[in-house]
N, C-alpha and C positions, 0 to 999 in steps of 0.2 A: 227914385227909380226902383222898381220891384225885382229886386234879384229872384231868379228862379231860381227854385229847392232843387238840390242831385238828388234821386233817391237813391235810399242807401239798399246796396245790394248784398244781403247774406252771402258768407262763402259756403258754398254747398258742402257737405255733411258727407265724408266720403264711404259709403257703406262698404264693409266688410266682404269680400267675394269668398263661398266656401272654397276653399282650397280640396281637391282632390288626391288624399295621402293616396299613400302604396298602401295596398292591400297585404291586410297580415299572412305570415304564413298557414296554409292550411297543416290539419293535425297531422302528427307525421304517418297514423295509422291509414291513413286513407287508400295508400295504395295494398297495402297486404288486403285492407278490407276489399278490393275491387277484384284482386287476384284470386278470394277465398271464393267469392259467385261466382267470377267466369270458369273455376275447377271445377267448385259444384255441377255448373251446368254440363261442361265438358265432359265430368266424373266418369258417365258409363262408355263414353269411347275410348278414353284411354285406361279404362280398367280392360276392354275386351281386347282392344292394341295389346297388355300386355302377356293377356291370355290367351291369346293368339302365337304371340310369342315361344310362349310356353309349350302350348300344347304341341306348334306345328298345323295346326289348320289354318285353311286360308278365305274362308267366308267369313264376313263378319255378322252379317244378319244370323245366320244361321247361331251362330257363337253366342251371339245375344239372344235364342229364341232357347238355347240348352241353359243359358242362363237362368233365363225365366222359369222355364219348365223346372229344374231342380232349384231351385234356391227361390223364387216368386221374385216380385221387380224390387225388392230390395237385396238382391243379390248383385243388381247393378250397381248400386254403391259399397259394394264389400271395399271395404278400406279408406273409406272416404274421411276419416278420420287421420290419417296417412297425410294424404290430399291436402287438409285445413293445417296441421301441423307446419307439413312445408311449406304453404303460402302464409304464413303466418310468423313465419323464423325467415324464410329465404326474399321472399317477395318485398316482406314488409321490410327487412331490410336495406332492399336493392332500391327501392323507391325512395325512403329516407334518406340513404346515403348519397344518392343521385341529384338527388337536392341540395345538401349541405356541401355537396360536390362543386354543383355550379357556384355554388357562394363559394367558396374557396378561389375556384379558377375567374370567378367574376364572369361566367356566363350568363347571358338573356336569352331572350328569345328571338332577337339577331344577330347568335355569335354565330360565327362559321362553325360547320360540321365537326370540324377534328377537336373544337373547342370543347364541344358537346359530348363526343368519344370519347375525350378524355375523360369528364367527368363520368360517363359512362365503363371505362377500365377501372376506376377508383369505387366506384359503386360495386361493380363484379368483381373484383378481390376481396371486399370486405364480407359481402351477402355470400359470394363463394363458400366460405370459413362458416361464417355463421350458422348458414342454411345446412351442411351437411349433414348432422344428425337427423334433420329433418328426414333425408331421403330412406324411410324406413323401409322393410318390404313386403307391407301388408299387401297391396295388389298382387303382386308375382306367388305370392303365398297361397295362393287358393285355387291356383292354376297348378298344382303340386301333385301328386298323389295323396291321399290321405295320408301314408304311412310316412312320408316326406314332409307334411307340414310342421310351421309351428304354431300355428293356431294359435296366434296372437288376439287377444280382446277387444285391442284400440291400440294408438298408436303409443299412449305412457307405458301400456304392458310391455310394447314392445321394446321401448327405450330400455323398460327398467330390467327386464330380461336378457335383451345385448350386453348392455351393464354387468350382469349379475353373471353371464352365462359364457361370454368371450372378454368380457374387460370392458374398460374406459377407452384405451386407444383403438377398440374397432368403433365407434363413432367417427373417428376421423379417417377412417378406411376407405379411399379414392377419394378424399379431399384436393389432390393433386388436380385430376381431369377435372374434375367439378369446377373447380377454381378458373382453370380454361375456356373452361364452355360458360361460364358465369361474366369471365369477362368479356369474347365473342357476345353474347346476348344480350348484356346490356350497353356494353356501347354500337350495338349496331342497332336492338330494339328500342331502347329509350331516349338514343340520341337523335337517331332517324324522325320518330313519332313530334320530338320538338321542333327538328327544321323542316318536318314536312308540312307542319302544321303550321308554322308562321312563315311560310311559303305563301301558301294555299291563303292564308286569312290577308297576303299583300294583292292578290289578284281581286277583281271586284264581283266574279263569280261563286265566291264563299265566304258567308262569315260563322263568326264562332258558332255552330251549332251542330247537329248530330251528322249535318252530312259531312263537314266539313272532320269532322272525329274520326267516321268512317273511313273518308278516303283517306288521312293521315294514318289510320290505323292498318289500314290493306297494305299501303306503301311500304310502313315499316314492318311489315310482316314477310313481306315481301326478300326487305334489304337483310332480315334476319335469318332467315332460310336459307339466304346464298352463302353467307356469311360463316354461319355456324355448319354450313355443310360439310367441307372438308374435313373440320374437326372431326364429327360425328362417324364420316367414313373411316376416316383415319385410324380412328379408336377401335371402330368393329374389325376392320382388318388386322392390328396390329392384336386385336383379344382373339380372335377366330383361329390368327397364324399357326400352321402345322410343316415340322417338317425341316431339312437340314435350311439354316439361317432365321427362322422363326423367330430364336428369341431375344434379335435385335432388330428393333425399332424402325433404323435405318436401312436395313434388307428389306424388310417389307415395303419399305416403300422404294425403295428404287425398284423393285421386284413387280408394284402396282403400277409404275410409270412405265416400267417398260415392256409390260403385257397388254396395260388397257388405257396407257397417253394419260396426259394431264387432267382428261375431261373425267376420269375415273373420282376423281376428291366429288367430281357432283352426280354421279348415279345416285339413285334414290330420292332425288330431290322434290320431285311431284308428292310421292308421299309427306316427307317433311314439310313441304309447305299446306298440303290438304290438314296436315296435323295442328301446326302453328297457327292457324290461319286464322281459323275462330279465333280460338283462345288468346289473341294479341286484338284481335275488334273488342272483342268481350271485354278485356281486361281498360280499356282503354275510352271506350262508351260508358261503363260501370265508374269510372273513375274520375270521369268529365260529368255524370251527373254528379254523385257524389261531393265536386266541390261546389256544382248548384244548388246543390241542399243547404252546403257550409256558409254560401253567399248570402242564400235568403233565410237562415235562420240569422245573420250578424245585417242582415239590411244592406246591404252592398249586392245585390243582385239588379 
């Protein structure tokens, strides 16, 4: 009788599946570098904001047409050296830290808000500190009179001159308020920008791409203006104050509550947010291309 052969069957060869790691961290510079162009580009409105300031006039066109006319259109960057300094001490550190932040507290990018905040308070305390020398005062400088200026070169001259001319510890001079408005701005701006933004990429209306940056960026430009507004009021009122109880803190402000209501912390706020406004898209389109660059030069794009 012919027994029938079984054929023998290989066991199949189990191929390897590439596993998809976590993507490394990008450089820490990335964000000071995004903050450095969108000031650039900003440079000549908040130079004539603060020569405006200064002077007491209240056209802006105009201010930038005296500009031109006396100083030619590099006079719109008078100090823009100022400008890179601070984004480059203050920015780059807020962005760094904001990072190292979220590893610390174990955020992603669906932790809840206050998770985010938080790492956002710990960021603006540290970039608070660090950045302050930054804020030198080359722009305000050339809104002076001649006989008033100090005719700083750039902004080392001006360091090394503060330095040389009032000390070491006027670097840390209004470190205080800075520290405040450093942590208002970035746990409202950079906290905002992450949950607005992995929001928006769970609905099936956007994915990761510029529009989707845009309206995460308006959003938290939006949450930062309200936010940081009180501060900002608060500050001008309690510097401006004249007059018997002025030069406490807390007169002022009960004195602001009870002339012009609570809604007084947000007068001014159309302007502040026409001011932020860009300059937080900017910063933030700039910085989402930028890790496209980082993606596709390491091939993970």
């Amino acid at each position: 009788m012919a027994s029938s052969a079984t054929p023998l069957v290989e066991p199949a060869i189990a191929v390897p599946q590439p596993t998809k790691g976590k993507k490394p961290p990008y450089p820490f510079y990335l964000g000071g570098l995004a903050a450095t162009i969108a000031a650039s580009i900003t440079h000549p409105l908040d130079l004539t904001k603060v020569r405006l300031q200064a002077s007491g006039e209240k056209r802006m066109l105009e201010s930038m047409r005296k500009t031109i006319r006396t100083a030619g259109v590099r006079g719109l960057f008078d100090g823009i050296t100022g400008t890179w300094l601070r984004q480059m001490s203050y920015s780059l550190c807020r962005f760094w830290a904001y990072d190292e932040s979220k590893k610390i507290l174990g955020a992603g990018p669906d932790s809840p808000p206050w998770l985010l905040a938080g790492a956002g308070v710990m960021a603006g305390s540290i970039a608070g500190v660090v950045g302050n020398p930054g804020e030198v005062r080359l722009q305000g400088d050339f809104a002076k009179p001649p006989e008033k200026r100090f005719n700083y070169k750039h902004c080392f001259d001006a360091l090394f001159r503060i330095v040389r001319e009032e000390g070491a510890s006027s670097l840390l001079r209004g470190v205080g308020p800075n520290v405040i408005r450093s942590v208002l701005m970035n746990s409202s701006q950079l906290a905002s920008y992450d949950f607005f933004k992995s929001q928006l990429l769970k609905t099936k209306y956007f994915k990761d791409n510029a529009a989707c940056h845009f309206t995460a960026s308006f959003a938290a430009g939006t949450v930062a203006t309200t936010i940081c507004s009180p501060a900002d009021v608060l500050k001008s009122r309690i510097m401006n104050a004249s007059g018997p109880g002025s030069s406490s803190t807390l007169n002022v402000i009960r004195a602001s509550f009870a002339n012009d209501g609570p809604m007084f912390m947000f007068k001014g706020w159309v302007p502040s947010w026409t001011r932020l406004q860009p300059t937080t898209i900017l910063i933030f389109l700039t910085l989402e291309q930028l890790r496209r660059i980082v993606d596709w030069q390491r091939g993970t794009l």
